[in-house]
Residue, then its C-alpha position, 0 to 999 in steps of 0.5 A: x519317073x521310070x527310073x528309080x532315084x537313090x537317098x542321098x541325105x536323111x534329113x529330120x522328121x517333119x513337124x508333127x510327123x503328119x500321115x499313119x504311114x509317117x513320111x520320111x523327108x529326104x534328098x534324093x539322088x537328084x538333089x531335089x527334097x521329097x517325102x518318101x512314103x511307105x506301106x506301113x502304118x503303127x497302131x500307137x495303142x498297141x503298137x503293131x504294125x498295119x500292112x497297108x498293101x494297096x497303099x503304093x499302088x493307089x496312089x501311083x494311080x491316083x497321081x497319073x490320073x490327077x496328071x491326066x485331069x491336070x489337078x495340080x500336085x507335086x512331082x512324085x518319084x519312084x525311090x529304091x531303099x537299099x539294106x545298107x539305107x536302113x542301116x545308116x538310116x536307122x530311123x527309117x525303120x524304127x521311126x517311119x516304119x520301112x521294114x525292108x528294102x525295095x521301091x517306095x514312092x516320094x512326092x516333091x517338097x514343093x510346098x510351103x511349111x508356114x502356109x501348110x502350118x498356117x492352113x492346118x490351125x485354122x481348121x482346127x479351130x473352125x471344125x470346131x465350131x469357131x467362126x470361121x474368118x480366118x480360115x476363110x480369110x486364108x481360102x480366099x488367097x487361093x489363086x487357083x480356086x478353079x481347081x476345086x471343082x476339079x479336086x472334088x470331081x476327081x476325089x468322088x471319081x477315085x473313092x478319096x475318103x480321106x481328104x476333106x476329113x484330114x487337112x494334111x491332104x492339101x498343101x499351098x506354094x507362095x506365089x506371091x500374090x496368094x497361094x496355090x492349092x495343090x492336092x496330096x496323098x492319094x493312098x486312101x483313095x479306092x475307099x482305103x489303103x488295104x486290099x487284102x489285109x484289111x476290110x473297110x467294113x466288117x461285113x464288107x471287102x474291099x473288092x464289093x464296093x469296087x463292084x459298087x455294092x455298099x452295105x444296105x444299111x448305112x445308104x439307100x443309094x451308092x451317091x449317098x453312101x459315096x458322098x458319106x465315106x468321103x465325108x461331104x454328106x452326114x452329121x461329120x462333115x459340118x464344118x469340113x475342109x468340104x464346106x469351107x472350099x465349096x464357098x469358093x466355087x462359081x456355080x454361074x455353069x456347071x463348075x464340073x463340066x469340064x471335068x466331066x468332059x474330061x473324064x470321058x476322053x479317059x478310055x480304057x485304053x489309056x487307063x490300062x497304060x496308066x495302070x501299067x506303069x506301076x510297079x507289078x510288085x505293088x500289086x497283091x493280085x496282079x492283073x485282077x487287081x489292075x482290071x477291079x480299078x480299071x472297072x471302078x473308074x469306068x463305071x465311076x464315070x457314068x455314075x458322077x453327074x448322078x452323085x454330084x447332083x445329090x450332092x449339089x441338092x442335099x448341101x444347097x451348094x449355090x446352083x444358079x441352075x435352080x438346083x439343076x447341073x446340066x452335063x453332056x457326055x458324047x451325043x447325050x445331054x444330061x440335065x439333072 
């Protein structure tokens, strides 16, 4: 992934134009088709546009990390925008919002648009209320339902505020007898796309609740205030992606341990690698930037038994245990 690819067609916008950064499709220099993402996003009340500085970077990260948990994603590349592609690509950036050349990520359309469609309407309906037959109907078809634990367990261990809230972050492939689940767009994780030009919260930056810090008044502690921004807990998340997909997970063990396992064979060590394979340009501050993430995850670790146990207890989720996860990390058994 090293070397970055060139654009070889611009093809028309996807339906409906999904995501604020407004993903172009393309055929890239290998011949294979991608969405080419960008760092910009339009408010389309006034129409200026919104730096989106940690945007590429997080979700280069996110992906190596997903690689490392094998969640199952699309391939992503690095692709290099040339003055002369923004010329002869107009729609680059009037439409898309690349406003100067340089290197940008793309992942591999690899999914199905009629599944993808499909998935997206019967949402619709049923975050609305509406009962949910359908959409059940379309979740049970999922061959890999094993990967969501390990979706959840991942997107609590990143910050992933926006999955269970947008369903344009899930995609599915046709295998014939059912579909894949495969998890997309990783830009919001680390509770959102901005580092430096934009704060989460008014009265909040960015780099505190890296730390683990949260506004007093919104949580008494950092499990419900996590669990919150990612839209598992709270009046907003009846009737979530969340909800929909936890009917699906077998609680006969611990559905996350093998996560869990997982997440501590992440040293710092491999971390750091992870985190230096991103282009330094994607950055705003360099190595301290690179050393907060690095800490968040760390931290992150020790602290998921304990989020997703609250979790587990505040949404009555189907816990064989009695309502108790029992985790084990290194020499030390956890029961929760």
């Amino acid at each position: 992934m090293n070397t970055p690819l060139m654009i070889d067609t611009y093809l028309p916008p996807i339906e409906n134009n999904p995501g604020i950064s407004h993903p172009a499709k393309i055929i890239a220099s290998d011949g294979k088709t991608y969405f080419l993402k960008g760092n910009m996003s339009k408010d389309n009340d006034n129409n200026k546009l919104f730096h989106m500085d940690a945007a590429l970077a997080q979700e280069a990260l996110s992906y190596r990390i997903a690689n490392f948990f094998n969640i199952p994603t699309p391939q992503i590349v690095y692709i290099k925008i040339t003055e002369d592609d923004l010329v002869n690509f107009p729609k680059l950036r009037f439409f898309h919002n690349f406003q100067k050349p340089g290197l940008y990520l793309a992942s591999e359309n690899t999914g199905s648009s009629e599944l993808n469609k499909e998935f997206r309407q019967y949402y619709h309906f049923y975050s609305f209320g509406f009962p949910g037959n359908y959409f059940h109907g379309f979740l049970s078809r999922i061959q890999n339902k094993e990967d969501i634990s390990k979706i959840i367990y991942f997107d609590i261990l990143i910050a992933n505020i926006d999955r269970y809230k947008n369903p344009g972050n899930l995609i599915f492939k046709d295998v014939g007898d059912g579909n894949i689940m495969l998890a997309i767009d990783f830009g919001y994780s680390f509770f959102g796309p901005y580092w430096s030009a934009h704060e989460y919260y008014s009265n909040i930056k960015k780099e505190e609740l890296l730390h683990h810090n949260y506004p007093n008044d919104l949580a008494t502690s950092w499990p419900q205030f996590i669990l919150q921004q990612m839209n598992l807990l709270g009046q907003q998340s009846s009737n979530s992606i969340f909800d929909a997909l936890s009917k699906f997970i077998v609680f006969k063990e611990n559905p996350f341990l093998k996560s869990n396992y997982r997440a501590h064979e992440l040293s710092n060590n491999i971390l750091t690698k992870l985190i230096n394979e991103i282009p330094n340009e994607w950055f705003v501050q360099g190595e301290y930037q690179k050393n907060m993430y690095l800490q968040f995850i760390s931290s992150q670790i020790k602290l998921i038994p304990f989020i997703i146990d609250y979790l587990v207890s505040a949404k009555n989720l189907n816990n064989s245990n009695g309502g108790k996860l029992k985790w084990e990390t290194g020499k030390h058994i956890i029961s929760l």
